[in-house]
One Martini backbone bead per residue (centre of mass of N, CA, C, O) as a GRO file, in nm:
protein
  248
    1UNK     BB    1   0.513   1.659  -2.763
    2UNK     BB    2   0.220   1.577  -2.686
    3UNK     BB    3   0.289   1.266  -2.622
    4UNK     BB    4   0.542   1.281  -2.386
    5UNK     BB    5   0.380   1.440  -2.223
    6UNK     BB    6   0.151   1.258  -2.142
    7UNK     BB    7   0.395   0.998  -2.075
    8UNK     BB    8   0.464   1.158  -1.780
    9UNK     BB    9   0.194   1.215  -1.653
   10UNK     BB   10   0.123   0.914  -1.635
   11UNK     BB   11   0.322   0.852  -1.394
   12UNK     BB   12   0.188   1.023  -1.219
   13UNK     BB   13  -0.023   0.969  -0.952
   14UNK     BB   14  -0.025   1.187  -0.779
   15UNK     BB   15  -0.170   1.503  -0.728
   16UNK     BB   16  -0.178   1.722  -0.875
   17UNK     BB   17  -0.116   2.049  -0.902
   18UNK     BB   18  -0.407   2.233  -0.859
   19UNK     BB   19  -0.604   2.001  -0.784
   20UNK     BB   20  -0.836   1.831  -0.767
   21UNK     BB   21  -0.914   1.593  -0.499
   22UNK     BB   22  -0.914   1.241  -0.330
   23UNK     BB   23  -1.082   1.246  -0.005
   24UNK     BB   24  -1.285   0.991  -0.047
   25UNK     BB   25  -1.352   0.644   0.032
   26UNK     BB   26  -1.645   0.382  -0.041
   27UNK     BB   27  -1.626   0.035  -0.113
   28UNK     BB   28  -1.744  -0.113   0.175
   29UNK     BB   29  -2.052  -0.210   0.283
   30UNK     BB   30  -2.225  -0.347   0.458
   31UNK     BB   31  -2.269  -0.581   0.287
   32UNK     BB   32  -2.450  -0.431   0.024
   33UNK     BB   33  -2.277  -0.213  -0.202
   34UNK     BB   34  -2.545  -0.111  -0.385
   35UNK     BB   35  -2.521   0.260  -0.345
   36UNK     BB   36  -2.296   0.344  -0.131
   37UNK     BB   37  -2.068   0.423  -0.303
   38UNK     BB   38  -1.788   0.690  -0.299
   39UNK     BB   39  -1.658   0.978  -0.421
   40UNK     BB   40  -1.477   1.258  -0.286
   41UNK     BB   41  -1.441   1.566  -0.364
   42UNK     BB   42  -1.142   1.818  -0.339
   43UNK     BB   43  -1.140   2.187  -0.332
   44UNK     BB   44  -0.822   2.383  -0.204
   45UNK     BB   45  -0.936   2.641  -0.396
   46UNK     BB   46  -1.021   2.959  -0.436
   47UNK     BB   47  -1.150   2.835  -0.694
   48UNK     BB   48  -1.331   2.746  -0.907
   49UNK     BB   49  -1.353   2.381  -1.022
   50UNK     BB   50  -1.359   2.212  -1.289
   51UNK     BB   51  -1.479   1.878  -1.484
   52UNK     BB   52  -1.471   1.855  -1.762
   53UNK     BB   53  -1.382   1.532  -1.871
   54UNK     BB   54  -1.372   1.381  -1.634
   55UNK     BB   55  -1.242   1.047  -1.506
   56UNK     BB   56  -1.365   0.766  -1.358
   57UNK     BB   57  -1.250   0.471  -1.261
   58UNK     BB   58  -1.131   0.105  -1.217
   59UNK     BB   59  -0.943  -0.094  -1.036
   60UNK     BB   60  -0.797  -0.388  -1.100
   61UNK     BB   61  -0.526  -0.568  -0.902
   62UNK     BB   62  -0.496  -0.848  -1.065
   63UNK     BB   63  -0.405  -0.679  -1.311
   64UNK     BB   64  -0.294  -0.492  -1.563
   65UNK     BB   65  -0.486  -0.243  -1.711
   66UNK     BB   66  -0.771  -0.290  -1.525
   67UNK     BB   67  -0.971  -0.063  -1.628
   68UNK     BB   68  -1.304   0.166  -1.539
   69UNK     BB   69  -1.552   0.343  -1.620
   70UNK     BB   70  -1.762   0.561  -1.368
   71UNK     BB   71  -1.753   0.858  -1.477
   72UNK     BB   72  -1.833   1.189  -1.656
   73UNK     BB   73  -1.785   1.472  -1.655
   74UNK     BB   74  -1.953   1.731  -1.741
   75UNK     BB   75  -1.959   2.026  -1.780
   76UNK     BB   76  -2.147   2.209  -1.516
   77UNK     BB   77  -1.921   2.069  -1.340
   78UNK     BB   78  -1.812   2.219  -1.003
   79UNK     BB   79  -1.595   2.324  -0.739
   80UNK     BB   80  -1.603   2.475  -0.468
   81UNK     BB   81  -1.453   2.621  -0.302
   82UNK     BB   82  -1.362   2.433  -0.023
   83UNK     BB   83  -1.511   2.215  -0.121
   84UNK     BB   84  -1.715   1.936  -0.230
   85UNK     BB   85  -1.784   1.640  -0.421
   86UNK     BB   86  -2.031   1.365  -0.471
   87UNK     BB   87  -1.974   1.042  -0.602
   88UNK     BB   88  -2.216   0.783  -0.639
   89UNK     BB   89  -2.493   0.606  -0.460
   90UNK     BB   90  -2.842   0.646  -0.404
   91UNK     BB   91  -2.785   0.588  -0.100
   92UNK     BB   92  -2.660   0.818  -0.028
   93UNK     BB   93  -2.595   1.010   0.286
   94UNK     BB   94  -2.646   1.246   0.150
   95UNK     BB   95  -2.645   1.300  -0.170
   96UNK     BB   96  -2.515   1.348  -0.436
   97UNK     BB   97  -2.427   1.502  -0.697
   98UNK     BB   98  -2.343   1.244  -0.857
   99UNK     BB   99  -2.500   0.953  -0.960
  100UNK     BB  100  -2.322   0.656  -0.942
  101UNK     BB  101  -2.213   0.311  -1.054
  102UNK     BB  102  -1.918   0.202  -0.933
  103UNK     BB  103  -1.786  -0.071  -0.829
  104UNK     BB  104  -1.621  -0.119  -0.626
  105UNK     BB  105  -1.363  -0.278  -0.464
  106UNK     BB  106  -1.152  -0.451  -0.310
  107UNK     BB  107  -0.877  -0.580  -0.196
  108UNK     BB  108  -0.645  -0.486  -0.455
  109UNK     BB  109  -0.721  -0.177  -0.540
  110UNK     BB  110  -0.890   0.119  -0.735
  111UNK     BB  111  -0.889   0.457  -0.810
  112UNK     BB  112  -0.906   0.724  -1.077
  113UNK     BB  113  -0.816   1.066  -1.216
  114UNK     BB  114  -0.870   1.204  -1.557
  115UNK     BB  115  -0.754   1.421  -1.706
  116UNK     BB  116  -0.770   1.643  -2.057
  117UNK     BB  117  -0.457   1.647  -1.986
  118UNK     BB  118  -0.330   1.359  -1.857
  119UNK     BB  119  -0.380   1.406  -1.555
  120UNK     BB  120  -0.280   1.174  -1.259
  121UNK     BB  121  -0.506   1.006  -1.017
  122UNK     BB  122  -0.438   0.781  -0.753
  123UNK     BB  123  -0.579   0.520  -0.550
  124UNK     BB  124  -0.501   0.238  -0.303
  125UNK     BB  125  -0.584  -0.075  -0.201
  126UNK     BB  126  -0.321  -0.313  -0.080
  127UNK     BB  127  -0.139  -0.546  -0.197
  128UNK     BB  128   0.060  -0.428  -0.461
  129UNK     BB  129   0.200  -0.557  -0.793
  130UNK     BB  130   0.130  -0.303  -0.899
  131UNK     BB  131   0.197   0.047  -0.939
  132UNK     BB  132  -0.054   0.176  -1.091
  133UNK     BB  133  -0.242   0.109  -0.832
  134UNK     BB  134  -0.052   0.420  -0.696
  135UNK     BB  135   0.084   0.596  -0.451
  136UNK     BB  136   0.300   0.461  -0.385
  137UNK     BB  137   0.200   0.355  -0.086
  138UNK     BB  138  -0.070   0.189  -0.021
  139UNK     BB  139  -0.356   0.194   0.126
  140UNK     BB  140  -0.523   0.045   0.329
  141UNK     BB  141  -0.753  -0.196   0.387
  142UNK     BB  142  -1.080  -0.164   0.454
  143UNK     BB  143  -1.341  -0.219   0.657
  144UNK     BB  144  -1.640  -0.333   0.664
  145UNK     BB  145  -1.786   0.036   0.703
  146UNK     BB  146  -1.492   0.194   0.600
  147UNK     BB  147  -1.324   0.436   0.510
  148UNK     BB  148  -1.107   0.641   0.316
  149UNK     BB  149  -0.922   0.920   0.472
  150UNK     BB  150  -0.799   1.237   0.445
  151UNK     BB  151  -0.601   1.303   0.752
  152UNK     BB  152  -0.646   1.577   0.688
  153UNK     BB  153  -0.792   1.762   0.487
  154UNK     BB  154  -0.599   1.747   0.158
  155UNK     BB  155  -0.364   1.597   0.237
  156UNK     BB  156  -0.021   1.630   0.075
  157UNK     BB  157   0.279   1.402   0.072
  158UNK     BB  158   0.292   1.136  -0.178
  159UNK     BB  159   0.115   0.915  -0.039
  160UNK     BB  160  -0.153   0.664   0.033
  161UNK     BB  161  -0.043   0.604   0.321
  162UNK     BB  162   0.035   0.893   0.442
  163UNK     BB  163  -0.291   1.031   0.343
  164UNK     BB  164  -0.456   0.761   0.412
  165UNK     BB  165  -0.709   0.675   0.710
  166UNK     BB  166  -0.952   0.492   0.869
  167UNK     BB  167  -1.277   0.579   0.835
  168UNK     BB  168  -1.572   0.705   0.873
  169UNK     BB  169  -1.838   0.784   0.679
  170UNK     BB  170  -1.829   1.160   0.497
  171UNK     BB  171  -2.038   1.255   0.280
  172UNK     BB  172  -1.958   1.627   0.279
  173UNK     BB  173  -1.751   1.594   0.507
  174UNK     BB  174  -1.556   1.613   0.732
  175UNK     BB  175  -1.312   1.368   0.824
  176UNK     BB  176  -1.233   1.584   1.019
  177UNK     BB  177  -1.285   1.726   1.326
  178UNK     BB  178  -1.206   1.970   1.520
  179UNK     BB  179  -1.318   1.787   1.750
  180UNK     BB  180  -1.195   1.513   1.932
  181UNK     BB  181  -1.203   1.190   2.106
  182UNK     BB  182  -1.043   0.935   2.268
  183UNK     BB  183  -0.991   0.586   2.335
  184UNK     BB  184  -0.772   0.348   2.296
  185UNK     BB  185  -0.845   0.047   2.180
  186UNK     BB  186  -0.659  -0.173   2.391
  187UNK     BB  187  -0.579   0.091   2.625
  188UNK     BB  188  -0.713  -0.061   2.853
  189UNK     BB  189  -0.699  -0.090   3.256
  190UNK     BB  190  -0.701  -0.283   3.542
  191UNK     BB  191  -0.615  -0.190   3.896
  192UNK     BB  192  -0.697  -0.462   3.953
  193UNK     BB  193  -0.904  -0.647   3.774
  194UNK     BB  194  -1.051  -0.762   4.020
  195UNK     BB  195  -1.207  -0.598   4.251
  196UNK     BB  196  -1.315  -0.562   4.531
  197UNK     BB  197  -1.506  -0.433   4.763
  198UNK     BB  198  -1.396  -0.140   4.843
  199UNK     BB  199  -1.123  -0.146   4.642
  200UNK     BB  200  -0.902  -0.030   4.508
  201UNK     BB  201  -0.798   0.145   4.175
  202UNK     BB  202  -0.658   0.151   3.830
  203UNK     BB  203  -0.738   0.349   3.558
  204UNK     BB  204  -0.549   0.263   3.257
  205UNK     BB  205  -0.512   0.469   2.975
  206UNK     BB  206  -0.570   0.598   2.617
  207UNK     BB  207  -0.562   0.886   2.434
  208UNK     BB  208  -0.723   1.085   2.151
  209UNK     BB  209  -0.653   1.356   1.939
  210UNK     BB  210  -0.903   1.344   1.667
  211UNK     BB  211  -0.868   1.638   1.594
  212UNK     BB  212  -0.755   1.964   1.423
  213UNK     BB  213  -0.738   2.043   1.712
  214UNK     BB  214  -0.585   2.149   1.960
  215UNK     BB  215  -0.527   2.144   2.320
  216UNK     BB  216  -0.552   2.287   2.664
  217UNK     BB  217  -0.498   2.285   2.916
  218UNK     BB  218  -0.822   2.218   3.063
  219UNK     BB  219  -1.013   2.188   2.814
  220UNK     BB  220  -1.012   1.878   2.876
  221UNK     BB  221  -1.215   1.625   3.021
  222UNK     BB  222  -1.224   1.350   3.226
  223UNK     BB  223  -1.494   1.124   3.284
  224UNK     BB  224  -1.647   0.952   3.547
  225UNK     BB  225  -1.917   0.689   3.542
  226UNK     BB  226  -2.091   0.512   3.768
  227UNK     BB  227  -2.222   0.261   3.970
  228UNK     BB  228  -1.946   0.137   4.089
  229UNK     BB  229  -1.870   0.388   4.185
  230UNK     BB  230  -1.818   0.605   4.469
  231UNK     BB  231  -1.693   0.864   4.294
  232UNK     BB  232  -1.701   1.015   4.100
  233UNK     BB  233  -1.476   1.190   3.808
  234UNK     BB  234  -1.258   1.484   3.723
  235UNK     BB  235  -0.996   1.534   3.455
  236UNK     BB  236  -0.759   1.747   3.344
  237UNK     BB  237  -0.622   1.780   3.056
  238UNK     BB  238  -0.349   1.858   2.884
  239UNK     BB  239  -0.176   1.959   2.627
  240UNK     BB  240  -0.264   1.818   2.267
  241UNK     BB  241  -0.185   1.711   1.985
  242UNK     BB  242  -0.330   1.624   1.717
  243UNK     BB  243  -0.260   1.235   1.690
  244UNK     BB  244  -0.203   1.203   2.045
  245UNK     BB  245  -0.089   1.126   2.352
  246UNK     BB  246  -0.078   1.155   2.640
  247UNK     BB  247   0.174   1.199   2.859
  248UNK     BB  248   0.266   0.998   3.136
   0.00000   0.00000   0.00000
């Protein structure tokens, strides 16, 4: 019986229910990834979650099977309630909980968090070959200097597509701020493209509500300054729920 449990157990790739979850990864630092690699454990439960013979893994996807330990939790590893613990390399900054020599690798690659009843918790990141190294669809391959984070932070779906989208790193911190803005990249123009001095213009853009709260009527406001301009203006914003461009 003890036996069927565990290879049941480790069939389930994403993260158990009511277990510390892997809420960011950090595995390409612009350079040399040596000392900066981290992974950022979220305790989502009211009550301190013991870590006490976890295993963090790293896996190769380039080959099935080919997994490899990079640190096993102690007796006194604890994560308090909705708390953060994060494991890393000697140069993360705030410093990690526990420095560890990690070695993750970029894409198709992964690592799982293995618990002393076998159940397990993968990310895998990049176009994989084999399911093992995956929670349903594995989330994309981040470019060097950004790490893969569960946005809003905690959130699960049921699949590292799904739950983790490439954002800034922020070891100990959350990966979503409660409030925040952009114009998203990519997606400004000028109306007509170089306007004559003195000739009106129009500048088309898209916002995105980048925070995990919604802003209401004017509560944000889009504001233009610059020396080109003629007067200067600000503009309030509709209102806009977190991860959404604003209707035209």
């Amino acid at each position: 019986m003890g036996v069927l449990s565990l290879a049941v157990s480790l069939l389930s790739l994403c993260a158990p229910a009511a277990r510390v979850l892997v809420n960011e990864v950090f595995y390409d630092a612009l350079g040399d990834d040596t000392g900066w690699e981290f992974v950022e454990l979220l305790n989502p439960g009211a009550a301190p979650a013991p870590l006490a013979g976890l295993r963090l893994e790293s896996g190769d996807g380039s080959q099935p099977g080919r997994w490899t330990l990079r640190w096993t939790a102690a007796a006194g590893d604890t994560v308090a309630p909705h708390a953060r613990f994060v494991v890393g390399g000697a140069r993360v900054t705030p410093p990690p909980d526990r420095v560890a020599a990690l070695d993750l690798q970029n894409g198709p690659d992964a690592l799982r968090l293995v618990w002393p009843d076998g159940a397990v918790e993968v990310v895998g990141w990049g176009a994989h070959e084999f399911a093992e190294y995956a929670c349903g669809a594995p989330a994309p391959d981040a470019p060097s200097g950004s790490a893969l984070a569960r946005v809003p932070d905690g959130i699960d779906r049921g699949g590292n597509l799904l739950d983790f989208r490439v954002a800034p790193p922020s070891p100990g911190a959350a990966n979503q701020p409660q409030r925040a803005a952009a114009v998203v990249r990519g997606r400004t123009r000028l109306v007509p493209e170089r306007p004559s001095a003195g000739e009106a213009a129009a500048l088309e853009l898209t916002l995105d509500n980048r925070g995990a709260l919604a802003w209401s009527s004017g509560e944000a406001v889009l504001a233009l300054l610059g020396e080109p301009l003629a007067t200067p203006g600000a503009w309030p914003l509709p209102p806009l729920a977190p991860g959404h461009p604003p209707p035209p």
